[in-house]
N, C-alpha and C positions, 0 to 999 in steps of 0.2 A: 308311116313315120309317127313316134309318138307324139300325141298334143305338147302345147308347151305349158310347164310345170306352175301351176298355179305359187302367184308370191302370197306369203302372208302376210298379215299386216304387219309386221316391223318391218319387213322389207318395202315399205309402200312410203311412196313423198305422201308431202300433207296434200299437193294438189292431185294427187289420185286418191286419195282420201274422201277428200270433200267431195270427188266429180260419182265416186261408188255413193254418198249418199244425197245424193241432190237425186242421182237414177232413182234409188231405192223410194225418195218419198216422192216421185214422178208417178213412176210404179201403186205406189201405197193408194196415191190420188185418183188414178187411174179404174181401179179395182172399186173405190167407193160409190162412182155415179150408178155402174153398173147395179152393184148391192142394192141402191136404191130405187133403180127404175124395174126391180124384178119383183120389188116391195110395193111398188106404186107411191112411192112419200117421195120422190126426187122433184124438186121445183126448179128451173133453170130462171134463177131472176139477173146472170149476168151473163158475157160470152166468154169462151174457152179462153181460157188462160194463155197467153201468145207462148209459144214456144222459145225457151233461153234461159236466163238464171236469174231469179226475180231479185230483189233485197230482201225478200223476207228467207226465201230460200238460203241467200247468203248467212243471213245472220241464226237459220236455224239450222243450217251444217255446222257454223263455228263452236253451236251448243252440243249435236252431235259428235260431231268430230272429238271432243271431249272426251264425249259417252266413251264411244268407241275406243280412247287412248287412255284409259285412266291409270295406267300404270307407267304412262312416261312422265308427267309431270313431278309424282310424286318420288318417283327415283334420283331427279335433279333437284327436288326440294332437301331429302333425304344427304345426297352428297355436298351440295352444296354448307349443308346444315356439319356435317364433319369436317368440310374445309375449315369452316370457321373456329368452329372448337377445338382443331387443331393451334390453328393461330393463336388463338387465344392461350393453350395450354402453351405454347414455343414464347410467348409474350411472358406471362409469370414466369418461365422454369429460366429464361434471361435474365428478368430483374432480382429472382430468388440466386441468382449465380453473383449477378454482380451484389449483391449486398454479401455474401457470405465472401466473396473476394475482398469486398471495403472492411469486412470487420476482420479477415486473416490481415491484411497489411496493417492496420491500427493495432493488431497484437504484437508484428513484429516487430514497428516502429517500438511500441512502448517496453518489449524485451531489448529492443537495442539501445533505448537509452536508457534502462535498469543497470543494465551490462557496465555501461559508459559512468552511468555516477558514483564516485566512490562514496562510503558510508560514512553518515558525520560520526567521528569519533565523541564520544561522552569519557568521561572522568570516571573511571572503575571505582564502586563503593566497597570493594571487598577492602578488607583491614589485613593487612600481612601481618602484623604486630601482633603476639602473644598476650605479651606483658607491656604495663608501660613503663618506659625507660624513670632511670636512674634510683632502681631499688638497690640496695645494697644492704648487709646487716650495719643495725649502730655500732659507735664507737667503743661503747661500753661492753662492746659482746666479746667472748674470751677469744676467740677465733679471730679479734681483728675485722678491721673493715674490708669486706668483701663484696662480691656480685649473691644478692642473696637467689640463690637458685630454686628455695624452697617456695617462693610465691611464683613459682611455673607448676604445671601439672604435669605429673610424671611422664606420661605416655606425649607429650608437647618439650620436652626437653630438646629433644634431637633436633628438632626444629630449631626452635630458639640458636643452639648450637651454629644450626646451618647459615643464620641468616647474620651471625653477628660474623663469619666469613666471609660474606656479600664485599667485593669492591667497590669503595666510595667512586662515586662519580668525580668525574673531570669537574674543576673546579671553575668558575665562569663569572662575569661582572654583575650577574644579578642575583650571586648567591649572598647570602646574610652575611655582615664579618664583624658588626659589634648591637648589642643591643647597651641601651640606657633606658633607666627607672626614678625618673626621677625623684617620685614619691619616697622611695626606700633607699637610696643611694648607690644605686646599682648601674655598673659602667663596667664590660668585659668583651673580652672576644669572642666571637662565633664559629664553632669549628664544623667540619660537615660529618653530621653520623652521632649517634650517641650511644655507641657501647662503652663500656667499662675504662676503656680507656684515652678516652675521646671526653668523657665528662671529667675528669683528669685536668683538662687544659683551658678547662672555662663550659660555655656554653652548647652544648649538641642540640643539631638540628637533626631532625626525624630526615631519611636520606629520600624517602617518598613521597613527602608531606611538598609544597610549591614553595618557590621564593616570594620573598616581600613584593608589597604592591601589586601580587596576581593575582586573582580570581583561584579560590581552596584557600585550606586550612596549613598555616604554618609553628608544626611543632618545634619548638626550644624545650630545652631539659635542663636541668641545671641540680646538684644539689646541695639539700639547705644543711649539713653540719659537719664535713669533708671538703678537702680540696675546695678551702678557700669557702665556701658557705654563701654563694654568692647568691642563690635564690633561700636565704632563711631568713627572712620578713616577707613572703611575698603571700605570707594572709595577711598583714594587714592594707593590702590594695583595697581600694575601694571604688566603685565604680564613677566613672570620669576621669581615674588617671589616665597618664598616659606611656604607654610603653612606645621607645622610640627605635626601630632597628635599620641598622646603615647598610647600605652596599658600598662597592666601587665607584657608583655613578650618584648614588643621591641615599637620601633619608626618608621612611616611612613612619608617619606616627598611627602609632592605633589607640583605642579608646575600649578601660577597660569596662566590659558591661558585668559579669558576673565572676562568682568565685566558690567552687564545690570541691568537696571532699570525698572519693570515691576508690573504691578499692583499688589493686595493686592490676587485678583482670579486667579493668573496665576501658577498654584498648576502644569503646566506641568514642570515645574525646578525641579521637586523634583522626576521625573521618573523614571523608574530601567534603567541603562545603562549596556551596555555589556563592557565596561572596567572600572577598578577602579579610580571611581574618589571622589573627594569631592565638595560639593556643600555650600558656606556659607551666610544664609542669615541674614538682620538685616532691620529693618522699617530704611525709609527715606524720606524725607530729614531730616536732622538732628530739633527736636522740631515739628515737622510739622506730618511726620510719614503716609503719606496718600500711601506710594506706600513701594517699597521692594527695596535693592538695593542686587543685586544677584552675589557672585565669582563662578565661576568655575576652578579647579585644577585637574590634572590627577598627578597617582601615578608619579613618578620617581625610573626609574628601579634601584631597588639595590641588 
């Protein structure tokens, strides 16, 4: 029958471990006295070492036993050493999730409330105006008083065209219906619109320009040696007059600050302003009519 099959050492507990070298350095001890007494140098100055497992034996197996295993210890230093760097990498790639989560919902949040705000509207600075209202030839021209067409640029005609076909707006309580001057004695109606035939009937209000008392610029037209001449002293305003314009509900005075003379294209006098003011233009020089003579008035707080 065969022997039975030698274990190796991984197959062995720590206590068959310990007991194969306590043998071995039994053994080792053994083999020494001998060595010595065939030398003659052996001195016996103590008696045999009682048979059993001493402490010193104890604690010089635990240092062998070591010897002997030095490939288990460092295998469980080794894995244990990957558990934890696992953990660690599964710790950051969590908090690296949750922050990249906290910063996708703070995107969505702030697209959903982008979505949600509607945009503050601002007052458009573009000038629809060509020309500034109420040119027409003078009286003295052989053709009669007319809409002088020649202070438009040719290839801006069709425009011009286009916009004096524009429907007036609905009429409403806060639109202008008489201005007064008192410096110059001027008292008239306000009509909405100032083409050709709107300056006709008193005073044209530019139809894009803001009513009285609002925040913008509000254009009146009027002019000075036709139908009535009702803006022809308005050089000589001065600044502190006052121009006074009514609605249905109340009265606005303004207070006039300046007064210029500017071509027939200089359509930027009639631009939206961010405080309430009034703008009053009329052809000038008086008969002649080849330019604009321009007031400007700002509200007066009431």
């Amino acid at each position: 029958m065969a022997g039975k099959r030698k274990k190796s050492v991984d197959d062995m507990s720590i206590q068959e471990l310990r007991q194969i070298i306590i043998e071995k350095q039994r053994a080792e001890r053994s083999r020494q006295p001998s060595q010595y007494r065939r030398s003659n140098r052996m001195v016996n100055l103590e008696p045999a070492a009682t048979p059993g497992l001493l402490s010193e034996d104890v604690s010089q197996s635990e240092e062998d036993l070591e010897t002997y295993l030095p490939d288990r210890k460092p295998r469980r230093t080794f894995f244990d050493r990957m558990l934890v760097g696992i953990e660690v990498i599964a710790v950051f790639g969590l908090i690296f999730i949750f922050f990249n989560i906290f910063g996708l919902l703070r995107n969505l949040n702030q697209e959903a409330i982008a979505s949600m705000t509607l945009p503050t509207l601002t007052p458009t600075a573009i000038i629809q105006a060509v020309v500034l209202p109420s040119g027409h030839t003078p009286p003295t021209d052989p053709g009669g008083v007319r809409f002088n067409e020649a202070e438009i640029p040719e290839h801006l005609r069709a425009h011009v065209q286009a916009m004096a076909s524009l429907p007036l707006p609905t009429a409403s309580p806060e639109q202008a219906i008489r201005i007064r001057i008192p410096a110059i004695s001027v008292d008239a109606p306000i009509v909405m619109g100032d083409g050709e035939e709107q300056l006709k009937k008193g005073v044209g209000q530019y139809i894009h320009s803001t009513n009285p008392g609002q925040n913008g610029n509000l254009v009146l037209s009027a002019h000075n040696d036709v139908f009535g001449e009702i803006f022809r002293d308005l050089d000589q305003l001065q600044p502190g007059d006052e121009v006074i314009v009514y609605t249905n509900q109340r009265a606005y005075t303004y207070v006039v600050q300046q007064q210029q003379v500017v071509g027939p294209l200089q359509v930027e006098v009639m631009a939206h302003t961010t405080d309430p003011v009034v703008t009053l233009i009329s052809c000038y020089p008086y008969m002649v009519d080849t330019h604009r003579m321009v007031i400007s008035a700002t509200l007066l707080d009431q």
